[in-house]
C-alpha positions in Angstrom: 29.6 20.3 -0.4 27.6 19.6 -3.6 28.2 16.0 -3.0 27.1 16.2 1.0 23.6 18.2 0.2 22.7 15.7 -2.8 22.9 12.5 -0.2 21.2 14.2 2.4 18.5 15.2 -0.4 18.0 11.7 -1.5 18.2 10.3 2.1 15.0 12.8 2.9 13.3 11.4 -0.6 13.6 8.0 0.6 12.4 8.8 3.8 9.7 10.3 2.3 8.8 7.9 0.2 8.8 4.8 2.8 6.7 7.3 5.4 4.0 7.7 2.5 4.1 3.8 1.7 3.9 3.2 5.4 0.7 5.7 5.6 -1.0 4.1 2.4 -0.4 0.2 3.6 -1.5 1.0 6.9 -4.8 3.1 5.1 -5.6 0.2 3.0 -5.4 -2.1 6.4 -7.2 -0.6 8.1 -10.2 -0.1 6.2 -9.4 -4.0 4.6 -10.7 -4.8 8.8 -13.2 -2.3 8.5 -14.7 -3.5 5.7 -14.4 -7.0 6.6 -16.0 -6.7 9.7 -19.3 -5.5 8.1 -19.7 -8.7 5.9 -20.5 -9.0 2.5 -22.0 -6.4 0.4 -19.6 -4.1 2.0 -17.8 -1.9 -0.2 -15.8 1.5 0.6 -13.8 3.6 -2.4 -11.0 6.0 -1.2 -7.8 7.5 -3.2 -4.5 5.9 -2.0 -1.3 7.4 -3.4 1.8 5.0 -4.2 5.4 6.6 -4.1 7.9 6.2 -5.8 10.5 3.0 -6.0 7.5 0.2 -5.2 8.7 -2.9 -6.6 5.9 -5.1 -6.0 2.6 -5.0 -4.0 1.7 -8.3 -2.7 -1.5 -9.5 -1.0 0.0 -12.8 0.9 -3.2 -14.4 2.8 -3.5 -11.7 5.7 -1.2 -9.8 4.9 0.1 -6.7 2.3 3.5 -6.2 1.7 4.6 -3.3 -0.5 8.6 -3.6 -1.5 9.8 -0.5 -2.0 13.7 0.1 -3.1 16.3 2.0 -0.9 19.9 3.2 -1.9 20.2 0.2 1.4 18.4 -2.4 -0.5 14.6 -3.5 -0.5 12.5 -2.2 2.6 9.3 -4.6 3.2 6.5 -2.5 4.7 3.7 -4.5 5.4 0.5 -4.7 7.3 -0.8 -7.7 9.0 -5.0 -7.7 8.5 -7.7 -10.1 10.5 -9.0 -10.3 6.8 -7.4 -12.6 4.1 -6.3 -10.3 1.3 -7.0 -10.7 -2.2 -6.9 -8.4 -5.2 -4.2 -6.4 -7.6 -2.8 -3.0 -7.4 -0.2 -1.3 -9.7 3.3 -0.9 -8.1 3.4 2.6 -10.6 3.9 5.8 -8.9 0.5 7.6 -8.8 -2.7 8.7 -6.8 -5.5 5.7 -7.4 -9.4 5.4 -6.2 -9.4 1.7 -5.3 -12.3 -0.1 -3.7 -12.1 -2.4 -0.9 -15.4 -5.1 -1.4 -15.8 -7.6 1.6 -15.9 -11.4 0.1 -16.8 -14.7 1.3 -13.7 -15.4 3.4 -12.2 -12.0 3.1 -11.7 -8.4 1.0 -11.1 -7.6 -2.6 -8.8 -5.0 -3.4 -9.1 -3.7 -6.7 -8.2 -0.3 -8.9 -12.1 1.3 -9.1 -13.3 1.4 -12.4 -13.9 5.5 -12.8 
């Protein structure tokens, strides 16, 4: 029994955790477009929050990818933008205030500076 409860408790922690790294890719996406679509100066500054098990955030021309571990392996959730992607963000668990800047051919994604 003790066995049974602990699996489905760390099944419903990993769900957890790939519906909140769903949420925050699509979030950063989303406003990636947005802010793309204004053109340079554009800038917006929100709080994302990363859960836990990311491997590695990657910003692959249009497209972010966060890799986040399973007890099944790697799970790639990703978000195709219209905007190429450039930038850094830490893969440690944590709520961040990152700032989205549109570019010349794109968006900057970056850890704001408090």
């Amino acid at each position: 029994f003790i066995l049974y409860t602990y699996q489905i408790s760390s099944e419903a922690s990993e769900n957890n955790n790939l519906a909140l790294a769903s949420e925050t890719v699509k979030k950063i996406g989303e406003f990636s477009d947005w802010v793309y679509l204004q053109g340079e100066p554009a800038k917006i500054t929100f709080s994302i929050v990363i859960p836990k098990n990311v491997e590695e955030i990657l910003f692959l021309n249009k497209t972010l990818v966060f890799k986040v571990k399973t007890s099944a392996g790697i799970s790639d959730i990703y978000y195709n933008s219209i905007a190429n992607l450039t930038g850094y963000l830490p893969k440690n668990e944590g709520e961040y205030l990152i700032s989205i800047q549109a570019i010349k051919g794109g968006v900057n994604i970056s850890v704001a500076s408090s």
